[in-house]
PyMOL Python script that loads the backbone (N, CA, C, O; Angstrom):
from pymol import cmd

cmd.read_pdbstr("""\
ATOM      1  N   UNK A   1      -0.316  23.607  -5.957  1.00  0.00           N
ATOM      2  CA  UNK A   1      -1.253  24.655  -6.276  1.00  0.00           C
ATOM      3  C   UNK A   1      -2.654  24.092  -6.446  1.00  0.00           C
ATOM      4  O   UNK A   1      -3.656  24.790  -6.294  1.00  0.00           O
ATOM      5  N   UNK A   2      -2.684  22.952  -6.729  1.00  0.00           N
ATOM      6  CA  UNK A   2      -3.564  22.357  -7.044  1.00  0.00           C
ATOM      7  C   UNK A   2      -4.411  22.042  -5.926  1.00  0.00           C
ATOM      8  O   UNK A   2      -5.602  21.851  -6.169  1.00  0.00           O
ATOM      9  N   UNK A   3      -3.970  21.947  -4.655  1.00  0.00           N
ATOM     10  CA  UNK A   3      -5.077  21.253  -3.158  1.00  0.00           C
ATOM     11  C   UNK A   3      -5.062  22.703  -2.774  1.00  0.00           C
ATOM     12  O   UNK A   3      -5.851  22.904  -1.850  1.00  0.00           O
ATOM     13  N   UNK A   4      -4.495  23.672  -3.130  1.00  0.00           N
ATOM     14  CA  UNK A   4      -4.630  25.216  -2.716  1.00  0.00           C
ATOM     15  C   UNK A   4      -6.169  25.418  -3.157  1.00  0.00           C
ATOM     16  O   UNK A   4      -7.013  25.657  -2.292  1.00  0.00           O
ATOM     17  N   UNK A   5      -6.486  25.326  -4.398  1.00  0.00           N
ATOM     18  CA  UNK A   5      -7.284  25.451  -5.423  1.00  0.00           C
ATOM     19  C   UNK A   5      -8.865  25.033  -4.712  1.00  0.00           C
ATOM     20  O   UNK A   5      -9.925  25.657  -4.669  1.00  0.00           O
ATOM     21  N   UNK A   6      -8.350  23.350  -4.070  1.00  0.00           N
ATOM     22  CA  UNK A   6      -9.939  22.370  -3.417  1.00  0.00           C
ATOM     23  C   UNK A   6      -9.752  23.168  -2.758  1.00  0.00           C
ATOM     24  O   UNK A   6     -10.508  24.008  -3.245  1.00  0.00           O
ATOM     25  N   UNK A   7      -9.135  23.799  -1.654  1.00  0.00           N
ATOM     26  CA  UNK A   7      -9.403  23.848  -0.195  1.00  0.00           C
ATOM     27  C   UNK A   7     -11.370  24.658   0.024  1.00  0.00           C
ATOM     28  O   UNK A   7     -12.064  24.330   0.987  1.00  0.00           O
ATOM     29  N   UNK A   8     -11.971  25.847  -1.273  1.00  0.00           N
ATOM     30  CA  UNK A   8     -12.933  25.666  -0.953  1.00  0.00           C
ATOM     31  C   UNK A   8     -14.184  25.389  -1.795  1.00  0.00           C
ATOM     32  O   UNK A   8     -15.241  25.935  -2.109  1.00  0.00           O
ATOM     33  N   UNK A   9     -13.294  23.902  -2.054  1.00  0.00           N
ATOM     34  CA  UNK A   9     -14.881  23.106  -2.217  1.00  0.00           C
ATOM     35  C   UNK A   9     -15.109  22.129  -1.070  1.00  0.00           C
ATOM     36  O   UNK A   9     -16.101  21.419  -0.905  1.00  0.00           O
ATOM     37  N   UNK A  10     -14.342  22.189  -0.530  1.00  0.00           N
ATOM     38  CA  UNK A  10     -14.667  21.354   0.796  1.00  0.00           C
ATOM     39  C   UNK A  10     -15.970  21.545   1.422  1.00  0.00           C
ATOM     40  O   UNK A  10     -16.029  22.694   1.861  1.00  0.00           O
ATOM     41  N   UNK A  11     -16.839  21.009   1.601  1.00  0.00           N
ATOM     42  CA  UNK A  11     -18.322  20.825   2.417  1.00  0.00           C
ATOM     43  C   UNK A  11     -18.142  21.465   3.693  1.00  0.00           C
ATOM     44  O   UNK A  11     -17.241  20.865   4.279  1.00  0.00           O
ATOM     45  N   UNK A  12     -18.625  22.482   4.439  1.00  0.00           N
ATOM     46  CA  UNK A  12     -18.549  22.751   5.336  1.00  0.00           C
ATOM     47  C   UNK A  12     -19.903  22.559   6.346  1.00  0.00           C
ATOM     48  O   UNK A  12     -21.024  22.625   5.843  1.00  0.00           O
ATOM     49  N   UNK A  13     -19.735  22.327   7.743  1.00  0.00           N
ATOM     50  CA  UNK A  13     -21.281  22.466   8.307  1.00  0.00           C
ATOM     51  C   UNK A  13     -21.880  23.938   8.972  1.00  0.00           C
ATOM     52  O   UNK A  13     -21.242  24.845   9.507  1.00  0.00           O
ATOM     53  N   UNK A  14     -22.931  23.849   8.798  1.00  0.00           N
ATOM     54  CA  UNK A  14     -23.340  25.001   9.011  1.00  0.00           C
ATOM     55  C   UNK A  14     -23.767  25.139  10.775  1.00  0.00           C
ATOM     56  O   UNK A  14     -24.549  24.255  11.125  1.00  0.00           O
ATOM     57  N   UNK A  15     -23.435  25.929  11.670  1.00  0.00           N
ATOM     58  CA  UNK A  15     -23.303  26.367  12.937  1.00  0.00           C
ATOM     59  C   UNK A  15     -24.167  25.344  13.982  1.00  0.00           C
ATOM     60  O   UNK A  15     -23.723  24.961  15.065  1.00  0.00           O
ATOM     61  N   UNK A  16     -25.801  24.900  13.300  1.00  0.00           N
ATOM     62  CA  UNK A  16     -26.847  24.276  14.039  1.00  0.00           C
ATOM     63  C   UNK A  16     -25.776  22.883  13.435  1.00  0.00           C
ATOM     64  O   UNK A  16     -24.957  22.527  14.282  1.00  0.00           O
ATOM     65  N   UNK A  17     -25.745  22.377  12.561  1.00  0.00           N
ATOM     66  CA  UNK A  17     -25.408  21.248  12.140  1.00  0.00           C
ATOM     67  C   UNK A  17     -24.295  20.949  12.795  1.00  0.00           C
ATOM     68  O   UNK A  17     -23.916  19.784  12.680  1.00  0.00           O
ATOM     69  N   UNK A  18     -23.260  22.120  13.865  1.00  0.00           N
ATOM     70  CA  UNK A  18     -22.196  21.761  14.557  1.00  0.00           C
ATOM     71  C   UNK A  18     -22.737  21.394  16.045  1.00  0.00           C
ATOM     72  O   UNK A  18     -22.351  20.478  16.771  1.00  0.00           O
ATOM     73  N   UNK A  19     -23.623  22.255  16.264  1.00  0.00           N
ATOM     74  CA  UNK A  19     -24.351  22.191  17.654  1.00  0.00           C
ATOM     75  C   UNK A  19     -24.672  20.731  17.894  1.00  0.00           C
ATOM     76  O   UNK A  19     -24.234  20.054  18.824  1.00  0.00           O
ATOM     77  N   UNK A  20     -25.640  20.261  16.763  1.00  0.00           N
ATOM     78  CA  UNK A  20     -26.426  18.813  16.913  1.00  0.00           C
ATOM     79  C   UNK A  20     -25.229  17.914  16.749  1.00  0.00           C
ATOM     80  O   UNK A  20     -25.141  16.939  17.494  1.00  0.00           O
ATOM     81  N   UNK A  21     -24.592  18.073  16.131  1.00  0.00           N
ATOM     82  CA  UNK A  21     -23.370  16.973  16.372  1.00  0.00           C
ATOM     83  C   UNK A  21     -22.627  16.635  17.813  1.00  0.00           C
ATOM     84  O   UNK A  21     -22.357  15.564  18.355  1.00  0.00           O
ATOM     85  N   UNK A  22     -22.393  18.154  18.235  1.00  0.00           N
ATOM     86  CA  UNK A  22     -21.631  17.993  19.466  1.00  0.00           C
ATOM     87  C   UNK A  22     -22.738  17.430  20.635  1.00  0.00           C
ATOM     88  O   UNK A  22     -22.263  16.782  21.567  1.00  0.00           O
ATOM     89  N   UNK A  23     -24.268  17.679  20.596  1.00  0.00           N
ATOM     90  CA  UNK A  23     -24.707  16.812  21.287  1.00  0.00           C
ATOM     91  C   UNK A  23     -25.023  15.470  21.402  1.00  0.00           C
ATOM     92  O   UNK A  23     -24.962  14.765  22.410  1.00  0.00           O
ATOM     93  N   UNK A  24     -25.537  15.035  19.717  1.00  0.00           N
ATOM     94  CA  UNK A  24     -25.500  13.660  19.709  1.00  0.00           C
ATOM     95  C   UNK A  24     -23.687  12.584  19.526  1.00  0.00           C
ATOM     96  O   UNK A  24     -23.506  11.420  19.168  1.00  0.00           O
ATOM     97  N   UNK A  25     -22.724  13.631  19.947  1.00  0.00           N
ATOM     98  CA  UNK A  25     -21.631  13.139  20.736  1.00  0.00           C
ATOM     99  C   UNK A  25     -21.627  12.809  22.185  1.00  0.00           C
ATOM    100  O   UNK A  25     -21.236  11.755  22.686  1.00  0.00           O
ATOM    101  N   UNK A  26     -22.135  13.895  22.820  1.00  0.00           N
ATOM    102  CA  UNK A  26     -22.581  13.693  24.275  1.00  0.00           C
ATOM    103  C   UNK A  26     -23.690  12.854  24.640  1.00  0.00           C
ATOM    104  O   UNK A  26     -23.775  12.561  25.833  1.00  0.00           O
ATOM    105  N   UNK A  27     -24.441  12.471  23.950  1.00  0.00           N
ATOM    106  CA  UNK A  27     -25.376  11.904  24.412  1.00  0.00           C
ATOM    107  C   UNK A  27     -25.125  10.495  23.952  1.00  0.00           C
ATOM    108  O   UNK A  27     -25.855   9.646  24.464  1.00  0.00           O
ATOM    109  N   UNK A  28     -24.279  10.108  23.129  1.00  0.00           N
ATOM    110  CA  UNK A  28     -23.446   8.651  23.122  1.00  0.00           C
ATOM    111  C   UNK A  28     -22.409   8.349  23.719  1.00  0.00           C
ATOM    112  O   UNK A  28     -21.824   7.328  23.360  1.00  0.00           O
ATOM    113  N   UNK A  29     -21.892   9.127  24.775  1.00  0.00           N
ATOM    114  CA  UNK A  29     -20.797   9.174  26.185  1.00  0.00           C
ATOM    115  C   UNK A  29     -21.736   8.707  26.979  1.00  0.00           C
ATOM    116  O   UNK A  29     -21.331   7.942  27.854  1.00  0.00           O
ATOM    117  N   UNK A  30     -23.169   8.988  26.940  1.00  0.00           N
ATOM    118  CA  UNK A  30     -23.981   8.277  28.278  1.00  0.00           C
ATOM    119  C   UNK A  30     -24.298   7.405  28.116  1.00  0.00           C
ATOM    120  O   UNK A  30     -24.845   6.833  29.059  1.00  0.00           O
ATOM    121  N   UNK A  31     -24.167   6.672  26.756  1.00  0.00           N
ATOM    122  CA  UNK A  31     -24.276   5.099  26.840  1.00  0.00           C
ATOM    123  C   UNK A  31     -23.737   4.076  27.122  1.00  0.00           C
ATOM    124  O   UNK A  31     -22.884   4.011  26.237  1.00  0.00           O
ATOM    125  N   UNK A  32     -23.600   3.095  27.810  1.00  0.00           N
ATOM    126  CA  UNK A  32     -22.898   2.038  27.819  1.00  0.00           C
ATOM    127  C   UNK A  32     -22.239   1.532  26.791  1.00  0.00           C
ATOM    128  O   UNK A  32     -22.753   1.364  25.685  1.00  0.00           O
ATOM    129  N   UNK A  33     -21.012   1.243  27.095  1.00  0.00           N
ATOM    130  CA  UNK A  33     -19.618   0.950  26.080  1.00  0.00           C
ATOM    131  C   UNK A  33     -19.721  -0.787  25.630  1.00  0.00           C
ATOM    132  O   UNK A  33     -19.162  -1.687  26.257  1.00  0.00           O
ATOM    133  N   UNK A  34     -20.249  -0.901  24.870  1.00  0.00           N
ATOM    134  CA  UNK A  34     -20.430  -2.525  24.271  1.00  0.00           C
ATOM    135  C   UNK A  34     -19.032  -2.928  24.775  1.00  0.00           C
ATOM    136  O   UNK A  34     -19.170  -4.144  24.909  1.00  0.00           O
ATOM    137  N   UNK A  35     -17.935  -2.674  25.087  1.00  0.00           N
ATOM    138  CA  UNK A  35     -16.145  -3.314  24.985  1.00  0.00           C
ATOM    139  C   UNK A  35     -16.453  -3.795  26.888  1.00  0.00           C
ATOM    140  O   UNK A  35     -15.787  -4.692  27.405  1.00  0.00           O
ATOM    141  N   UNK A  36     -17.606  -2.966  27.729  1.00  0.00           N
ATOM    142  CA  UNK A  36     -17.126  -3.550  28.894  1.00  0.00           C
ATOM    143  C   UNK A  36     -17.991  -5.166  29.494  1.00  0.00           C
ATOM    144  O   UNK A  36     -17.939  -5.666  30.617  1.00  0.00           O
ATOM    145  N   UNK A  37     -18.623  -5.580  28.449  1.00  0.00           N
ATOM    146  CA  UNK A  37     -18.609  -6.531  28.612  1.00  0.00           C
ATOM    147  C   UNK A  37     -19.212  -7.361  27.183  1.00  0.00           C
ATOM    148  O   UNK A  37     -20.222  -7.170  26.505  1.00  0.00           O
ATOM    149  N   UNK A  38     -17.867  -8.560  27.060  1.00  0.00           N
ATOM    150  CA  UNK A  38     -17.834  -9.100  25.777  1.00  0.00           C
ATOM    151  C   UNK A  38     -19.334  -9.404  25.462  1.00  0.00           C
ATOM    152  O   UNK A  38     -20.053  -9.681  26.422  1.00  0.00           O
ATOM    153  N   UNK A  39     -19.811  -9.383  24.351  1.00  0.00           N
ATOM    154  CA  UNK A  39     -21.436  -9.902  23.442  1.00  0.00           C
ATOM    155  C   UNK A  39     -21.310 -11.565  23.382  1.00  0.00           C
ATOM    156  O   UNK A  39     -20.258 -11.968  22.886  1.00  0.00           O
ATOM    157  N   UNK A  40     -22.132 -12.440  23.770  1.00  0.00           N
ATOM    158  CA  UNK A  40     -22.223 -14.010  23.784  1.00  0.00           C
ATOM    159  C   UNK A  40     -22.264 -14.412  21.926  1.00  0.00           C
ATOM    160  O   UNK A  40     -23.199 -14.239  21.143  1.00  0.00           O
ATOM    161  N   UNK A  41     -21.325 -14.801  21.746  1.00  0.00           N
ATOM    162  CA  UNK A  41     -21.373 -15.570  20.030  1.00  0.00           C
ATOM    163  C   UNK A  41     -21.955 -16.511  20.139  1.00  0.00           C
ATOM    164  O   UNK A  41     -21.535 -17.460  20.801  1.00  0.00           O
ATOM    165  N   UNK A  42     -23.482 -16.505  19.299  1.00  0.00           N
ATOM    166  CA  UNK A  42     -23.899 -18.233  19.301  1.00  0.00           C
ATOM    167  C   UNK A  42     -24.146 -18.750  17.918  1.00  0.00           C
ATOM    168  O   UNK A  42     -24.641 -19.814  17.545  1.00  0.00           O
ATOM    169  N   UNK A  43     -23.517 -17.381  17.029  1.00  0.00           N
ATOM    170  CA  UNK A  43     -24.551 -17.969  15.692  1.00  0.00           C
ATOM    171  C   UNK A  43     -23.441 -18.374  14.552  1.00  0.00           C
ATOM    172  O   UNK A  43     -23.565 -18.121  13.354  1.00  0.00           O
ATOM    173  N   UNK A  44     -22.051 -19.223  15.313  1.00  0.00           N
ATOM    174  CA  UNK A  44     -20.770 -18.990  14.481  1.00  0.00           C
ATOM    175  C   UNK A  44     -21.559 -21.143  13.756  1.00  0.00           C
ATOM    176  O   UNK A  44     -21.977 -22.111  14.392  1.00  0.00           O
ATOM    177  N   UNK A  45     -21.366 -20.893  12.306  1.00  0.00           N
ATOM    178  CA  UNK A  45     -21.435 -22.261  11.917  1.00  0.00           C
ATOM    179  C   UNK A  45     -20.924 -23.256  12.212  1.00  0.00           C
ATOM    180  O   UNK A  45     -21.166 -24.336  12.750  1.00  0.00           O
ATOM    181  N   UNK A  46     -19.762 -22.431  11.535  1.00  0.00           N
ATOM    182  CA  UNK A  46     -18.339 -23.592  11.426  1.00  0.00           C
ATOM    183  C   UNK A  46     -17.513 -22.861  11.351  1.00  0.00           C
ATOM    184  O   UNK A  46     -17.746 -21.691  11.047  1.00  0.00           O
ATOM    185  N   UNK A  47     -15.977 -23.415  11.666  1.00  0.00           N
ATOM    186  CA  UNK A  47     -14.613 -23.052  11.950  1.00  0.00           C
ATOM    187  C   UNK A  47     -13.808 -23.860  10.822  1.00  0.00           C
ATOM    188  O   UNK A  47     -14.213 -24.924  10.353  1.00  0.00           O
ATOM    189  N   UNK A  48     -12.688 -23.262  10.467  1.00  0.00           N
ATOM    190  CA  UNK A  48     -12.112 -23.791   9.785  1.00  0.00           C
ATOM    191  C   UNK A  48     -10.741 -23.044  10.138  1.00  0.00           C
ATOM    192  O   UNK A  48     -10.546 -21.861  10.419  1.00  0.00           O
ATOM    193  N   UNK A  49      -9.510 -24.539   9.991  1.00  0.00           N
ATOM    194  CA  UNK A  49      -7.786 -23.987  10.733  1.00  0.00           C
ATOM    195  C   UNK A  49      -7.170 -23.489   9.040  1.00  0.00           C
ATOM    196  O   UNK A  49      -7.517 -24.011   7.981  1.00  0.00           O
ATOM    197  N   UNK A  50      -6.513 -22.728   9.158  1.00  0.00           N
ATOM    198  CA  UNK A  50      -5.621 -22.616   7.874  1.00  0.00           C
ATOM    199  C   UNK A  50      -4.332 -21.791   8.306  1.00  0.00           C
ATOM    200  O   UNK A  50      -4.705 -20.854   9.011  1.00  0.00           O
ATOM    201  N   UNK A  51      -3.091 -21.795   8.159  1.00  0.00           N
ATOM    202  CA  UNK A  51      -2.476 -21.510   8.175  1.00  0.00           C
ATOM    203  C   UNK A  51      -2.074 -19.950   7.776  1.00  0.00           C
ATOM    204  O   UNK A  51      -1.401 -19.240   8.524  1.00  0.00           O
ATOM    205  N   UNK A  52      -2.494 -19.596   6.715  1.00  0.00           N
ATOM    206  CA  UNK A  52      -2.731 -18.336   6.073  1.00  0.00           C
ATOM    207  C   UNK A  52      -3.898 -17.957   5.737  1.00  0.00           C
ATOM    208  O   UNK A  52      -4.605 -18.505   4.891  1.00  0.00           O
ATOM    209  N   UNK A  53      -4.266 -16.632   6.627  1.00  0.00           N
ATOM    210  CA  UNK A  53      -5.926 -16.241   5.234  1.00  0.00           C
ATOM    211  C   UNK A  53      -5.250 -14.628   5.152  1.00  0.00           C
ATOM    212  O   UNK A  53      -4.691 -13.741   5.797  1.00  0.00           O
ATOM    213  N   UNK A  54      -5.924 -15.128   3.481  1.00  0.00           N
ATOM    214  CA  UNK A  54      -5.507 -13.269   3.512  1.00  0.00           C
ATOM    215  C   UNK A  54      -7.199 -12.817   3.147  1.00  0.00           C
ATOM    216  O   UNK A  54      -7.971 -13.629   2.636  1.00  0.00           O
ATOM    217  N   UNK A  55      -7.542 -11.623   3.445  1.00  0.00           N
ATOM    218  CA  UNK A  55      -9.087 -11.252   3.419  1.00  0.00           C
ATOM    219  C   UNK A  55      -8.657  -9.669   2.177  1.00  0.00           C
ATOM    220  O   UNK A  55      -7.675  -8.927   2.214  1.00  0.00           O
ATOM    221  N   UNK A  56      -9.817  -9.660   1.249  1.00  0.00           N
ATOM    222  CA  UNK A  56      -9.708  -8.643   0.402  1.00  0.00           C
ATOM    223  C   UNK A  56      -8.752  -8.894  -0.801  1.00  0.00           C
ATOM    224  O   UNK A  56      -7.685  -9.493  -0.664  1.00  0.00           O
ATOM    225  N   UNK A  57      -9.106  -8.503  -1.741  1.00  0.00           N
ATOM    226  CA  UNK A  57      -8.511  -8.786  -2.769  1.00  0.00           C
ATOM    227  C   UNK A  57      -8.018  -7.278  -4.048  1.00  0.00           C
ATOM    228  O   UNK A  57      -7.967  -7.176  -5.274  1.00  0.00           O
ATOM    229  N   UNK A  58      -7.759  -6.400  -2.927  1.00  0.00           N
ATOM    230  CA  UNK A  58      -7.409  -5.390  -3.462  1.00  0.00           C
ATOM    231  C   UNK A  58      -5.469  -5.304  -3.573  1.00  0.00           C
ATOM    232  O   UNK A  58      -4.897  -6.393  -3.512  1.00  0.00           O
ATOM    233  N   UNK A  59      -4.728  -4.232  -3.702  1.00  0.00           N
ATOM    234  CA  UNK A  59      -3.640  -3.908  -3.901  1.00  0.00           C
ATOM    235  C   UNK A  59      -2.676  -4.569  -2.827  1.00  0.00           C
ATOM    236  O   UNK A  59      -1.586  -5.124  -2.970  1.00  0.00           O
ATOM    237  N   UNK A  60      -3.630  -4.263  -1.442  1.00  0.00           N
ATOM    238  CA  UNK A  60      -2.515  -4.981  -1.128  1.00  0.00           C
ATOM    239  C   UNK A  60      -2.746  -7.035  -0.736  1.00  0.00           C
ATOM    240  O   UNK A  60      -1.891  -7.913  -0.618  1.00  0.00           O
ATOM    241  N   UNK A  61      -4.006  -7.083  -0.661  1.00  0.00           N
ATOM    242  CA  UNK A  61      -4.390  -8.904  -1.068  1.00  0.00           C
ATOM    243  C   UNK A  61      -3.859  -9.397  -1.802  1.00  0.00           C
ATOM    244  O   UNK A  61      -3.509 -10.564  -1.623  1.00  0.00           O
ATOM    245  N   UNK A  62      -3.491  -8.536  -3.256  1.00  0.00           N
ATOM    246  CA  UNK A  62      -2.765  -9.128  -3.967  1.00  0.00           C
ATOM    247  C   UNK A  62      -1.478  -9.603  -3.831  1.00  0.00           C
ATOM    248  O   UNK A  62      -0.897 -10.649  -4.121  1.00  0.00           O
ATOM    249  N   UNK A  63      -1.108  -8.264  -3.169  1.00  0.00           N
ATOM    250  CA  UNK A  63       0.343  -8.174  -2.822  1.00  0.00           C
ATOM    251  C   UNK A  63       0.753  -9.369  -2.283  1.00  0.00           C
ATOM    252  O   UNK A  63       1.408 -10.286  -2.778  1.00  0.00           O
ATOM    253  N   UNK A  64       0.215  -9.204  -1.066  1.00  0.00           N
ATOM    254  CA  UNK A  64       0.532 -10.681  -0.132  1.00  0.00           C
ATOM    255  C   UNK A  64      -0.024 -11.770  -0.572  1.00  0.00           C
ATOM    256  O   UNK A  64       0.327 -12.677   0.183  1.00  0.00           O
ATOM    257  N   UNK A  65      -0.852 -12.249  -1.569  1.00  0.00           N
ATOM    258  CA  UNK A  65      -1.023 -13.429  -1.982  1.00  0.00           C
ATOM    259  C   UNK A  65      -0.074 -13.903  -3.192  1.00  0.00           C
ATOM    260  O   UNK A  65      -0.111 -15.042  -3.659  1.00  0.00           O
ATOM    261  N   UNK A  66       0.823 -12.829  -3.661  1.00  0.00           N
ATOM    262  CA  UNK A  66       1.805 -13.011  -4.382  1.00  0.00           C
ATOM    263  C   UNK A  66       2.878 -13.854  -3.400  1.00  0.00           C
ATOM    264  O   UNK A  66       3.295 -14.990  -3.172  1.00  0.00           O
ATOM    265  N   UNK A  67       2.999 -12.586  -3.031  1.00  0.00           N
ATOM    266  CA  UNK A  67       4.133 -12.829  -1.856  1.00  0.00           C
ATOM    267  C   UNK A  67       4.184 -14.231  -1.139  1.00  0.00           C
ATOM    268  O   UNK A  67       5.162 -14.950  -1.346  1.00  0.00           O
ATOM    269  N   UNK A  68       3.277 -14.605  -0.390  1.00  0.00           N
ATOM    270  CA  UNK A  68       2.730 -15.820   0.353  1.00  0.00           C
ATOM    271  C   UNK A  68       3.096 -17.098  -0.793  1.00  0.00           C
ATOM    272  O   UNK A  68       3.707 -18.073  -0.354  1.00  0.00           O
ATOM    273  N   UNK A  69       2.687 -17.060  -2.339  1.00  0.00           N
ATOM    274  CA  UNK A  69       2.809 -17.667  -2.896  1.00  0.00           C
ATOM    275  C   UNK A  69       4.265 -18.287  -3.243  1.00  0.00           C
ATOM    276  O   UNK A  69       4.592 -19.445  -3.502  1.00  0.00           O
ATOM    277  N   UNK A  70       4.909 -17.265  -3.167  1.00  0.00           N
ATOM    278  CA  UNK A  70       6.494 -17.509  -3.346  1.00  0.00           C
ATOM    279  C   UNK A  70       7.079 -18.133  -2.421  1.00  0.00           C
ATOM    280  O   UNK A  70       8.288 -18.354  -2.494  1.00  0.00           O
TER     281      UNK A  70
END
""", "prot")
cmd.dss("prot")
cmd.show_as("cartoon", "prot")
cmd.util.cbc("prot")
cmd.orient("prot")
């Protein structure tokens, strides 16, 4: 009953604010796709090998740095 309740406070957009969206969608279809050709890396320092990295240290970082630990 309770997400019955949000359903309207939800933000809605208003008709122009749907218009301008759907064009500045279309008008980023006419751009060139960065994926079709890879970007040159030159500015990497240093590398380092490790066996395990875990990145983030939230619920589940923890998790698996528990885990990993065992």
């Amino acid at each position: 009953m309770a997400a019955a309740g949000l359903v309207g406070c939800a933000p809605s957009k208003a008709e122009g604010a749907k218009e301008a969206a759907s064009e500045e969608a279309q008008a980023g279809a006419d751009t060139a796709d960065w994926l079709e050709q890879a970007p040159e890396i030159v500015d990497i320092a240093e590398t380092k090998e490790c066996d395990l990295l875990i990145v983030g240290a939230d619920n589940g970082g923890i998790a698996a740095s528990a885990y990993a630990a065992d």
